[in-house]
LUMVO-532724 format. One record per atom (N, C-alpha, C): residue in three letters; x, y, z. Coordinates in steps of 0.05 Angstrom, whole numbers, padded with zeros to 5 digits, always signed. Layout:
REM residues N
ALAXYZ...
REM end
This chain:
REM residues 297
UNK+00017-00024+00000UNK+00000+00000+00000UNK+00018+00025+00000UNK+00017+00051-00021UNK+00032+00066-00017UNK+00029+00089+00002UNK+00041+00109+00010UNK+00028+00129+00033UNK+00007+00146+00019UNK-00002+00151-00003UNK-00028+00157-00011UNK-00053+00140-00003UNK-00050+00118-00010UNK-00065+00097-00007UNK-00075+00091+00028UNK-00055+00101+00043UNK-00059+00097+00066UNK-00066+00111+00084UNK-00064+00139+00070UNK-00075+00163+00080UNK-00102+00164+00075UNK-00113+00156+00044UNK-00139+00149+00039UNK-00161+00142+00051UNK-00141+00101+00057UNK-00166+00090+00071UNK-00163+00103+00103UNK-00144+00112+00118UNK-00147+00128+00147UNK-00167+00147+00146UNK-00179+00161+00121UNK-00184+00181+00115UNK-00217+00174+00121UNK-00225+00144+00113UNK-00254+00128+00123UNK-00250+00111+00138UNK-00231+00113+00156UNK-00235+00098+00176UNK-00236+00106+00208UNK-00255+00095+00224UNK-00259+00110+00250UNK-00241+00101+00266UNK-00224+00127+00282UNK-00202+00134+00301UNK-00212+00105+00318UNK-00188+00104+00335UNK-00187+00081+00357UNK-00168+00088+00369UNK-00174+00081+00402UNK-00151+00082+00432UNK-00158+00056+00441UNK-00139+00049+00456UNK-00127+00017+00464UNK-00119+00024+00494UNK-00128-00005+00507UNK-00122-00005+00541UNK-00098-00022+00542UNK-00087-00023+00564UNK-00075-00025+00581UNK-00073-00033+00602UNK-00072-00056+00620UNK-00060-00057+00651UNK-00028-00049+00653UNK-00033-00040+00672UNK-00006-00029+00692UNK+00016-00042+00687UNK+00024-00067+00686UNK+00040-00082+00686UNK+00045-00079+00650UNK+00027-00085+00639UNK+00035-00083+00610UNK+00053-00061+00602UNK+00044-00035+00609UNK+00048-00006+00607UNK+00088-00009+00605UNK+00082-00031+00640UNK+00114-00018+00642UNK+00133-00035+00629UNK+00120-00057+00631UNK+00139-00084+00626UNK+00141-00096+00595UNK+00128-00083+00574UNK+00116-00090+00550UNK+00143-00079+00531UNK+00153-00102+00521UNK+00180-00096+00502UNK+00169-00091+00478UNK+00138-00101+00468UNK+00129-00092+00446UNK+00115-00064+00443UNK+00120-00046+00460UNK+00104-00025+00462UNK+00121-00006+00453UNK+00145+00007+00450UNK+00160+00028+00431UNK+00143+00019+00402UNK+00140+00041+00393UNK+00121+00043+00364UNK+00101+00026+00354UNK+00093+00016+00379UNK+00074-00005+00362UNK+00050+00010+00363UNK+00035+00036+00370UNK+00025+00055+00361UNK+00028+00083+00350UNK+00007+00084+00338UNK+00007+00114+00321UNK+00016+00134+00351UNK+00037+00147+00335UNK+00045+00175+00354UNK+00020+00188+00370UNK+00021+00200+00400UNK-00008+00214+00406UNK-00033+00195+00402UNK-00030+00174+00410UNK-00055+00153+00409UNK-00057+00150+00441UNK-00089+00156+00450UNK-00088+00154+00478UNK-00082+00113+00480UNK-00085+00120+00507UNK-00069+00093+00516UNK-00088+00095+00547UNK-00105+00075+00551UNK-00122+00073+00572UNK-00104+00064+00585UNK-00105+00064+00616UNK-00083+00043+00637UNK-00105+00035+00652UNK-00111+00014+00659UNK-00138+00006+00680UNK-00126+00007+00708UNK-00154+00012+00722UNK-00145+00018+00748UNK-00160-00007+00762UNK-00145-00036+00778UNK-00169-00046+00796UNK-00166-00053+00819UNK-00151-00032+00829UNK-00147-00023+00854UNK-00133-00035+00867UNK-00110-00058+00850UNK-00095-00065+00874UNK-00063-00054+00854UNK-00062-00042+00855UNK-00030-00035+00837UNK-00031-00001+00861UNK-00008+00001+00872UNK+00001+00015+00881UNK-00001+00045+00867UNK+00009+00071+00877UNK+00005+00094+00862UNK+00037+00102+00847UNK+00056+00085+00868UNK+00083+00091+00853UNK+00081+00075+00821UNK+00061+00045+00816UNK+00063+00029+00799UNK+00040+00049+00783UNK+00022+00052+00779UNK+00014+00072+00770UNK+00014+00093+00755UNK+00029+00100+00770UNK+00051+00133+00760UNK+00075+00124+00738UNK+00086+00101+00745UNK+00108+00094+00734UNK+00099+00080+00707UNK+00067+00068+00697UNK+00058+00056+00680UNK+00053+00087+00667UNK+00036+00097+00676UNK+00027+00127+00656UNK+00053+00141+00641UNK+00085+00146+00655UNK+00110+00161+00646UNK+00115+00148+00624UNK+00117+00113+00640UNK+00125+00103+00611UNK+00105+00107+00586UNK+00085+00105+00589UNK+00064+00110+00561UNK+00073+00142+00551UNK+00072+00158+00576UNK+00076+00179+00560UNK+00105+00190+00546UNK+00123+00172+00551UNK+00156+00179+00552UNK+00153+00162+00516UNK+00148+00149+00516UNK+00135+00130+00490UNK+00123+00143+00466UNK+00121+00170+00470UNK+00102+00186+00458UNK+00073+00181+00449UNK+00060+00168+00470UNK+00028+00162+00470UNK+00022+00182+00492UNK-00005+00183+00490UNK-00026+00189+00517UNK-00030+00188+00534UNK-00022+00187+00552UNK-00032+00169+00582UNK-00059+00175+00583UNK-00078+00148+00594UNK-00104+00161+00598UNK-00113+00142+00619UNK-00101+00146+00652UNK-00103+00119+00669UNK-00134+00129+00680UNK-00146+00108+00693UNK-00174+00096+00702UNK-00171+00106+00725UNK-00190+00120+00734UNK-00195+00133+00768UNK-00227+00106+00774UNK-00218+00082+00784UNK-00246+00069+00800UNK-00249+00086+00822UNK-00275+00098+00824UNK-00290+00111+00853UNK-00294+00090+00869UNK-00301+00078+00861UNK-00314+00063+00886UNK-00288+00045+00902UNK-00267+00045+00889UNK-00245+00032+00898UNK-00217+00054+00907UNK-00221+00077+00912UNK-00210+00096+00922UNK-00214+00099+00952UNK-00195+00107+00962UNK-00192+00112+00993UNK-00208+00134+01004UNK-00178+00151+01010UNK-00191+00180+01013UNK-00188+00200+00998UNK-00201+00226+01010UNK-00190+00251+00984UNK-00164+00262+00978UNK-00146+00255+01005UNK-00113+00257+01011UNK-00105+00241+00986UNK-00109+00219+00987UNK-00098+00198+00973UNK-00108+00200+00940UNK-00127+00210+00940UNK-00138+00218+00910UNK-00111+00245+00895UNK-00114+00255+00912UNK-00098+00284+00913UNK-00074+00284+00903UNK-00058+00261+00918UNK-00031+00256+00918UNK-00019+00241+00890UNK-00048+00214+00882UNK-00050+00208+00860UNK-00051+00218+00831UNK-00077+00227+00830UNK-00072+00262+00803UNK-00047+00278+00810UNK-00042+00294+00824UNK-00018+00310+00830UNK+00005+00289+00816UNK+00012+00262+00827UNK+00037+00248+00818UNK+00034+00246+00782UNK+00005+00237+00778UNK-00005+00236+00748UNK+00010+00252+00729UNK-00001+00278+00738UNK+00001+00294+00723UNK+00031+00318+00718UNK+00036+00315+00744UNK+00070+00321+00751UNK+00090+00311+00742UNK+00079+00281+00742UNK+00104+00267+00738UNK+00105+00246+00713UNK+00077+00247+00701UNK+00073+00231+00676UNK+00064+00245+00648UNK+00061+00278+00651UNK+00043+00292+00643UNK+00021+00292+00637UNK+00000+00276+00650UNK-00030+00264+00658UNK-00050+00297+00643UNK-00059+00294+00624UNK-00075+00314+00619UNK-00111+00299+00612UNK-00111+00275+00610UNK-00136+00263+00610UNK-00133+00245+00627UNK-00162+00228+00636UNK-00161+00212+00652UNK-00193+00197+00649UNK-00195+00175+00650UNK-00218+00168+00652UNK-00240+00149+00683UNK-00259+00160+00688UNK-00276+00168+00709UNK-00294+00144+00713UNK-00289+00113+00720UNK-00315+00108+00723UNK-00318+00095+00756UNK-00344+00083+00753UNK-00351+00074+00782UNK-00338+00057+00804UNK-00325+00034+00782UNK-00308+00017+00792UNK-00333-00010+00811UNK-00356-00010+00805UNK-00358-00034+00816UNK-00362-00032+00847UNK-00357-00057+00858UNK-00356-00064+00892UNK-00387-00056+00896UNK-00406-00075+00923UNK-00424-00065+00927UNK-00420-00050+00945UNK-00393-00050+00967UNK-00391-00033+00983UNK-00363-00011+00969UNK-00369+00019+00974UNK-00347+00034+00970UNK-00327+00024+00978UNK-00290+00022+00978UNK-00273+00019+00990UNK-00260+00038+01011UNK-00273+00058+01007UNK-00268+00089+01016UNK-00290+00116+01026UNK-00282+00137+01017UNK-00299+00161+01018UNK-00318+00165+00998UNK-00305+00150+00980UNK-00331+00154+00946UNK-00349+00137+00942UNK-00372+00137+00937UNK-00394+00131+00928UNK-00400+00127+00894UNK-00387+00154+00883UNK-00398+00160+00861UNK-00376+00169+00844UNK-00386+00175+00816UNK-00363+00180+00796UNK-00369+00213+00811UNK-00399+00226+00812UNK-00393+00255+00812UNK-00385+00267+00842UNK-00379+00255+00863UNK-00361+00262+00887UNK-00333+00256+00869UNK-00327+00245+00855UNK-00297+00251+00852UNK-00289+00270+00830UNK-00316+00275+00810UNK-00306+00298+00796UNK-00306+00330+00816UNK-00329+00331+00831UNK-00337+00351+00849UNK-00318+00359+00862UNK-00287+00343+00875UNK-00262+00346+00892UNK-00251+00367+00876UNK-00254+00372+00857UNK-00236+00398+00841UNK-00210+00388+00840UNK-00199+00363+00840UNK-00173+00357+00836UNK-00164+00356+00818UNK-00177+00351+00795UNK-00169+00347+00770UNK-00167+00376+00750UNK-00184+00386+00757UNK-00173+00416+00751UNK-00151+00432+00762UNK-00153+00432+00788UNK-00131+00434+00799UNK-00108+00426+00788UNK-00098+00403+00772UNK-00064+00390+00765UNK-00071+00396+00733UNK-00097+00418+00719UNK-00088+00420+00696UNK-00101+00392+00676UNK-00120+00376+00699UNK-00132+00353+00673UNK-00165+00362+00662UNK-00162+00368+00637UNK-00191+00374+00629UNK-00204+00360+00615UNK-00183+00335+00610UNK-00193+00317+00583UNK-00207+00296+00602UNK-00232+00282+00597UNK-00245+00271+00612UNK-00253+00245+00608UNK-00253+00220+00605UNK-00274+00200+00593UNK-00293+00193+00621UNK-00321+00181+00621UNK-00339+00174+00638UNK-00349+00150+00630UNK-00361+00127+00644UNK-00377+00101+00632UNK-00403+00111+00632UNK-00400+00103+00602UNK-00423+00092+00583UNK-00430+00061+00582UNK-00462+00045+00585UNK-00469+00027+00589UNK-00490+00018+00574UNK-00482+00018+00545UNK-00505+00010+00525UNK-00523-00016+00529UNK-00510-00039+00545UNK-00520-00058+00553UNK-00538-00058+00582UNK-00538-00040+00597UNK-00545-00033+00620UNK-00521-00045+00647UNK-00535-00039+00669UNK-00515-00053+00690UNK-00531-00067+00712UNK-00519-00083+00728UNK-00534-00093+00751UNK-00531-00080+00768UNK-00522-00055+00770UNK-00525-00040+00792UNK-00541-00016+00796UNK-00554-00005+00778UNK-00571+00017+00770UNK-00591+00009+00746UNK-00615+00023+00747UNK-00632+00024+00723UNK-00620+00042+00699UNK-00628+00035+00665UNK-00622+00054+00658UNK-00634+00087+00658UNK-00658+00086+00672UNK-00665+00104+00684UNK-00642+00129+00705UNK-00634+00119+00719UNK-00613+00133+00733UNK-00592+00131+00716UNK-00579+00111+00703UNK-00552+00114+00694UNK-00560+00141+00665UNK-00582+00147+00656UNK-00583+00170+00638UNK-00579+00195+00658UNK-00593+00199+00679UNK-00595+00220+00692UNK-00567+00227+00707UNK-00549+00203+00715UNK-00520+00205+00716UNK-00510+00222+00700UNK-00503+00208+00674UNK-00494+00232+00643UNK-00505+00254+00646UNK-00524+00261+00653UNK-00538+00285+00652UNK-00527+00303+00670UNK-00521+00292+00695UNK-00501+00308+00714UNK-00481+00314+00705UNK-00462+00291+00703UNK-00434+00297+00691UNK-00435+00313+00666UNK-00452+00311+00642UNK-00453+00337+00626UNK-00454+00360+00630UNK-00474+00368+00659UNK-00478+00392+00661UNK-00449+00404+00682UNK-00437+00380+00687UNK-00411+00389+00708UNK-00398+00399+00684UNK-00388+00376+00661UNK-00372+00400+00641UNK-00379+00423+00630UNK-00399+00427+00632UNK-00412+00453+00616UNK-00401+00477+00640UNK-00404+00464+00675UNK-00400+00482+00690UNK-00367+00495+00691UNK-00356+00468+00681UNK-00331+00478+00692UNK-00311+00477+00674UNK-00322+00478+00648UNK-00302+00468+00621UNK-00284+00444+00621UNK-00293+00426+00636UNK-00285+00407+00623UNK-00284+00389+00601UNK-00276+00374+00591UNK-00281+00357+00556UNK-00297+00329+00566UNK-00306+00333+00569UNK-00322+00305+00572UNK-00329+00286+00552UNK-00329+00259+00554UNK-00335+00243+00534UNK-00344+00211+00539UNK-00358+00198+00530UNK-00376+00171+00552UNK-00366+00158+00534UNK-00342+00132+00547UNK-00323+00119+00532UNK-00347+00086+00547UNK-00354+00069+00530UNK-00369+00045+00537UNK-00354+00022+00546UNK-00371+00007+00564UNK-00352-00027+00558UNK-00357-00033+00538UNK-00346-00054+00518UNK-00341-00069+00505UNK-00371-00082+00494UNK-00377-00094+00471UNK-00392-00107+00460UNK-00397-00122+00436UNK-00420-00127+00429UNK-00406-00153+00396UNK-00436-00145+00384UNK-00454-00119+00391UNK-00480-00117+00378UNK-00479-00088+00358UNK-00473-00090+00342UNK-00466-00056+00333UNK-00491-00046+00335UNK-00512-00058+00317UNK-00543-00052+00318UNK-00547-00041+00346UNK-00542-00043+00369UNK-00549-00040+00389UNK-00533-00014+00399UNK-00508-00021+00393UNK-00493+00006+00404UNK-00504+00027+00392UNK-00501+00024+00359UNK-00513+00050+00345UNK-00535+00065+00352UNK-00561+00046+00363UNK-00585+00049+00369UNK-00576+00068+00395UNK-00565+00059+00414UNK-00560+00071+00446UNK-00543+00097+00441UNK-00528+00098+00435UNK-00509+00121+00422UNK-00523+00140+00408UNK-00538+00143+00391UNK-00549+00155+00375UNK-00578+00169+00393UNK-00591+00142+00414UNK-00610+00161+00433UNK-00603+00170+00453UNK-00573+00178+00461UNK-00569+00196+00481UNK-00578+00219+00483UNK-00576+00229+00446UNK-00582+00261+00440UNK-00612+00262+00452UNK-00630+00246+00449UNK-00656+00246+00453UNK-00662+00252+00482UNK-00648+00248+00506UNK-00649+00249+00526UNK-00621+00270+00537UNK-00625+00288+00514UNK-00610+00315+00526UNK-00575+00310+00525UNK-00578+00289+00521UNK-00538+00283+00526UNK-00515+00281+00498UNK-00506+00300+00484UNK-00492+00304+00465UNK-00465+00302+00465UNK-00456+00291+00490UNK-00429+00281+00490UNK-00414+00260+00475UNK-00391+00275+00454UNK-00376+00251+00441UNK-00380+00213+00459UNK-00386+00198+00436UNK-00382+00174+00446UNK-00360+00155+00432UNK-00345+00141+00448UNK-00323+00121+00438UNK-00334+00091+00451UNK-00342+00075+00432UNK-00352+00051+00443UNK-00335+00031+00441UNK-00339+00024+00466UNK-00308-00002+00474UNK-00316-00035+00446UNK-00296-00033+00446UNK-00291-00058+00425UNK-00277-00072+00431UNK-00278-00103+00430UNK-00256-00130+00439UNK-00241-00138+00424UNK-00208-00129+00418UNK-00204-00138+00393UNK-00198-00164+00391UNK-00180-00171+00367UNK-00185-00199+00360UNK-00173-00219+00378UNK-00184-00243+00382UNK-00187-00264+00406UNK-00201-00281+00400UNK-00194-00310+00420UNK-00221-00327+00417UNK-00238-00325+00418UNK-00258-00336+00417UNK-00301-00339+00429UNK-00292-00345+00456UNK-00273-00359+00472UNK-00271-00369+00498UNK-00262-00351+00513UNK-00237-00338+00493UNK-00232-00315+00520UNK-00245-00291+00516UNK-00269-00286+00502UNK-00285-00264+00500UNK-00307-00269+00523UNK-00313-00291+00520UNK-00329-00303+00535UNK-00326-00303+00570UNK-00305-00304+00568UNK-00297-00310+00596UNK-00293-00283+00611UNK-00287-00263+00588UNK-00276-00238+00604UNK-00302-00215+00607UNK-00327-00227+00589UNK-00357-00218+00585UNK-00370-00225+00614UNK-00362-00248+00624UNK-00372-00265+00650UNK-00356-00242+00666UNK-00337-00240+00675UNK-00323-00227+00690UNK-00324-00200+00689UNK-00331-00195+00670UNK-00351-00152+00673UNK-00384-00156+00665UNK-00392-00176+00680UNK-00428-00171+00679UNK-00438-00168+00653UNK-00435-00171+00636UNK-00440-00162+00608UNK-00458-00186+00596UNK-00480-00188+00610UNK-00493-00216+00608UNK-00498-00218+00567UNK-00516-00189+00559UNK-00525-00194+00530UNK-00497-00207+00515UNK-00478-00192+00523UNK-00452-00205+00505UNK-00442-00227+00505UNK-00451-00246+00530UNK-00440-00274+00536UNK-00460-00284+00512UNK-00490-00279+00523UNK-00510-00296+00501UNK-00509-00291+00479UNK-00492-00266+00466UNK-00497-00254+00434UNK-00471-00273+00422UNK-00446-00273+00445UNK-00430-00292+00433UNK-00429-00320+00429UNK-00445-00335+00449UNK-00456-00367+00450UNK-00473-00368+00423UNK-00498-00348+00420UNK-00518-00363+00396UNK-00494-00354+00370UNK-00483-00343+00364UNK-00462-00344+00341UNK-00437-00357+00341UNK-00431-00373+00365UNK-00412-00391+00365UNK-00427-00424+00363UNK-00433-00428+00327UNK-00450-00445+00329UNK-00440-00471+00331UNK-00418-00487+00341UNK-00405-00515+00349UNK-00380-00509+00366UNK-00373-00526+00376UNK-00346-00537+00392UNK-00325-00516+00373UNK-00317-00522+00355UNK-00294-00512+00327UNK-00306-00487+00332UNK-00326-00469+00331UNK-00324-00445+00329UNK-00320-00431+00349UNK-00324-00447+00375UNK-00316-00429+00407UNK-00284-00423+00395UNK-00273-00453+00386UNK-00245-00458+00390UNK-00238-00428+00368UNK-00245-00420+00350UNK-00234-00400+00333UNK-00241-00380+00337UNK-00216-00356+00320UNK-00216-00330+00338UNK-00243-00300+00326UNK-00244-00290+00342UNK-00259-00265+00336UNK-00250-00250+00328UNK-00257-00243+00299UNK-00250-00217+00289UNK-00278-00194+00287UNK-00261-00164+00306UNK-00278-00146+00310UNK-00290-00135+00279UNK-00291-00146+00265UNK-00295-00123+00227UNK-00327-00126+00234UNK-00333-00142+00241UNK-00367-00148+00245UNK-00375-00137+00261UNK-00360-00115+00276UNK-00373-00101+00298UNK-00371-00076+00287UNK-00354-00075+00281UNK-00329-00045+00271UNK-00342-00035+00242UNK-00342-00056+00233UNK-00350-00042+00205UNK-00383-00033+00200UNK-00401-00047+00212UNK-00428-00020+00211UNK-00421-00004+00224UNK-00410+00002+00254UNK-00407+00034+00259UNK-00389+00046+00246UNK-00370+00034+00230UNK-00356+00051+00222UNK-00377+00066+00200UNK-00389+00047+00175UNK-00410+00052+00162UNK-00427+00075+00171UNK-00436+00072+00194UNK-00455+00091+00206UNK-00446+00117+00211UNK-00423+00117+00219UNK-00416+00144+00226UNK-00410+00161+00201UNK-00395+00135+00176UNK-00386+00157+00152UNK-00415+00170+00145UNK-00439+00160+00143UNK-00463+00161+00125UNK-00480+00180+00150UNK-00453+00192+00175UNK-00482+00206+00194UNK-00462+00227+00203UNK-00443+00242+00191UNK-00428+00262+00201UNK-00435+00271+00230UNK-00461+00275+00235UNK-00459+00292+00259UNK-00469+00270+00284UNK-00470+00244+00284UNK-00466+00222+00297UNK-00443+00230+00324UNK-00466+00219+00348UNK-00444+00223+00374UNK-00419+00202+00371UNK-00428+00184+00351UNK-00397+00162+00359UNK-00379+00172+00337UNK-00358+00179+00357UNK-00332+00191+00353UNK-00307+00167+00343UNK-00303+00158+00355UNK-00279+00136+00354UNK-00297+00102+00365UNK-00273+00096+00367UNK-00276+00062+00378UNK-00256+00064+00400UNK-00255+00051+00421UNK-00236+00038+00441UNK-00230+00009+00454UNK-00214+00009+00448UNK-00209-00021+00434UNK-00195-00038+00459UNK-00208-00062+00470UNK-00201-00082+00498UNK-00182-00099+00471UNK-00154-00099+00483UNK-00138-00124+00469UNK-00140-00147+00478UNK-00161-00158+00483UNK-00162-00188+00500UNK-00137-00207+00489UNK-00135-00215+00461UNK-00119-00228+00451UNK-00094-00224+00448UNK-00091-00193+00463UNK-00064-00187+00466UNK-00049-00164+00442UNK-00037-00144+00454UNK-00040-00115+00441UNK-00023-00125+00422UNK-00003-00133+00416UNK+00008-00132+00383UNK-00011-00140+00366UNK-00027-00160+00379UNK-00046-00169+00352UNK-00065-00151+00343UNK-00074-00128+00366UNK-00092-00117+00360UNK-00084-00089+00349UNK-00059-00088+00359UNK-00050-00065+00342UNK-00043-00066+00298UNK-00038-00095+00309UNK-00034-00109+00271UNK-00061-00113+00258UNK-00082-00116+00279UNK-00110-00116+00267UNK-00117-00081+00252UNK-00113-00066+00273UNK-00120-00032+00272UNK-00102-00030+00240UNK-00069-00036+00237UNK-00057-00018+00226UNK-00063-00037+00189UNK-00071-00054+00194UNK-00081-00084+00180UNK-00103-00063+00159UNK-00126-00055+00180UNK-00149-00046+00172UNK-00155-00017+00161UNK-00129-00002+00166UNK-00120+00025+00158UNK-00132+00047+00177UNK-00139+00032+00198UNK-00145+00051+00221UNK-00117+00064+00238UNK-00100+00050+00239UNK-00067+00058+00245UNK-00051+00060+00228UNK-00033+00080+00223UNK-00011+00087+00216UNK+00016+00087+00230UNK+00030+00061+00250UNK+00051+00070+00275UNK+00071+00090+00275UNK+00074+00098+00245UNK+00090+00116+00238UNK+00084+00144+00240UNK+00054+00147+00242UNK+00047+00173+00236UNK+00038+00185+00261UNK+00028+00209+00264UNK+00004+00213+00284UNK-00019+00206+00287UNK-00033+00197+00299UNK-00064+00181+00293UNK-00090+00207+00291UNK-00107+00200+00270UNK-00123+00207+00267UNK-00134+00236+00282UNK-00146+00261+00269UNK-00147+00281+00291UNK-00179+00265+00306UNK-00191+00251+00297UNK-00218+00246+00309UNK-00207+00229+00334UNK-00184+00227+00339UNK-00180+00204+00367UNK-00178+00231+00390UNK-00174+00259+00374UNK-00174+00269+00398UNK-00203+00288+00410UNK-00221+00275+00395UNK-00246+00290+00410UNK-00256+00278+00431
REM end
């Protein structure tokens, strides 16, 4: 493909950011250039990795010339000292300018937080200079709230960015129904909420370990959407490729310009080189280049 050619198809293809655990961040010999320059880089937070391990996973991403964009779990946070000291290290010492905000789970808090909006409300994050924001989005719903409340959630946190200029943006878990995301994404606007959306995607992997990791984040529709299409023994055993998910939204968004879904964000279950050779495969990456300006809305 020549660099015309590849500027082209980038040119229809929707932006994508890629996660991370902590340990990968630091320890990952495949991670110098195996993404597009300025490509955020999620780091998950699940609450048992220390704040020096932490800090030291975000530098490296950002020393790498990517994004750092580590996971604040509320509900798995201590105190506000300890929140404080965390952003402050972030952003001091990794140059942390986004960060992404969700609940984190647990039926009991671990700490002082309850909620995603007590930890935007601390003013900490403005404070160290972070305005770039992601929040969970739950196209599938959750077992812990109706989607009744989880709309009226967004609705807060929208009106917090409006209050305080922040960038806000409702980054999803993961899924295998595009029909459904598109449908959910598209009726946010309807219920007042016009915040860029990036809908999580699983990249390529087995049916078993999609399966397994769908069980392990509640994601019941996705266990059953992947069983009735894994139709024998041989097809659990073979791998998933996301184009069947990826390619109507991508579809959708070219044919709907002013469409809330922004990008994709992409779970490497099968493990980030592959999924980075899938992205740069599909002309959604360039490792050479800067990625896409739509990865940065």
């Amino acid at each position: 493909m020549t660099i015309h050619e590849l500027k082209s198809s980038q040119a229809t293809r929707i932006a994508a950011s890629i996660e991370l655990a902590p340990k990968q961040a630091i320890e990952s010999q495949d991670l110098p250039s195996l993404f597009p320059a300025g490509s955020r880089v999620y780091i998950t937070d699940m609450g048992t990795d220390t704040v020096d391990t932490l800090t030291t996973a975000a530098r490296r991403v950002s020393d790498l010339g990517y994004k750092p964009v580590p996971h604040f779990a509320c509900r798995r946070l201590t105190t506000k000292a300890a929140l404080e000291v965390r952003i402050q290290r972030a952003a001091e010492e990794a140059g942390v300018t986004d960060v992404l905000i969700i609940g984190g789970g647990l039926e009991r808090p671990a700490g002082e937080f309850n909620s995603t909006m007590q930890v935007l409300e601390t003013g900490f994050f403005d404070r160290y200079g972070i305005t770039e924001m992601g929040i969970a989005g739950h196209p599938e719903g959750s077992p812990d709230f109706s989607e009744a409340v989880a709309i009226e959630a967004l609705r807060l946190k929208k009106n917090f960015g409006e209050r305080t200029g922040a960038r806000l943006r409702i980054v999803t878990q993961f899924g295998f129904d595009a029909e459904h995301f598109i449908i959910w994404s598209e009726g946010l606007r309807d219920a007042g909420i016009d915040l860029p959306v990036h809908l999580g995607i699983a990249g390529p992997a087995k049916i078993t370990t999609l399966i397994k990791y769908a069980a392990m984040c509640g994601i019941g529709n996705s266990i059953t959407y992947l069983k009735k299409n894994a139709l024998s023994l041989t097809a659990l055993a073979t791998s998933h490729s996301p184009e069947g998910v990826v390619g109507p939204i991508e579809r959708h968004v070219l044919e709907n310009p002013t469409s809330n879904i922004k990008q994709i964000h992409v779970f490497p279950f099968g493990g980030i080189r592959q999924a980075s050779e899938w992205l740069v495969e599909r002309g959604t990456w360039n490792p050479h280049t800067v990625a896409p300006v739509a990865a940065a809305q």
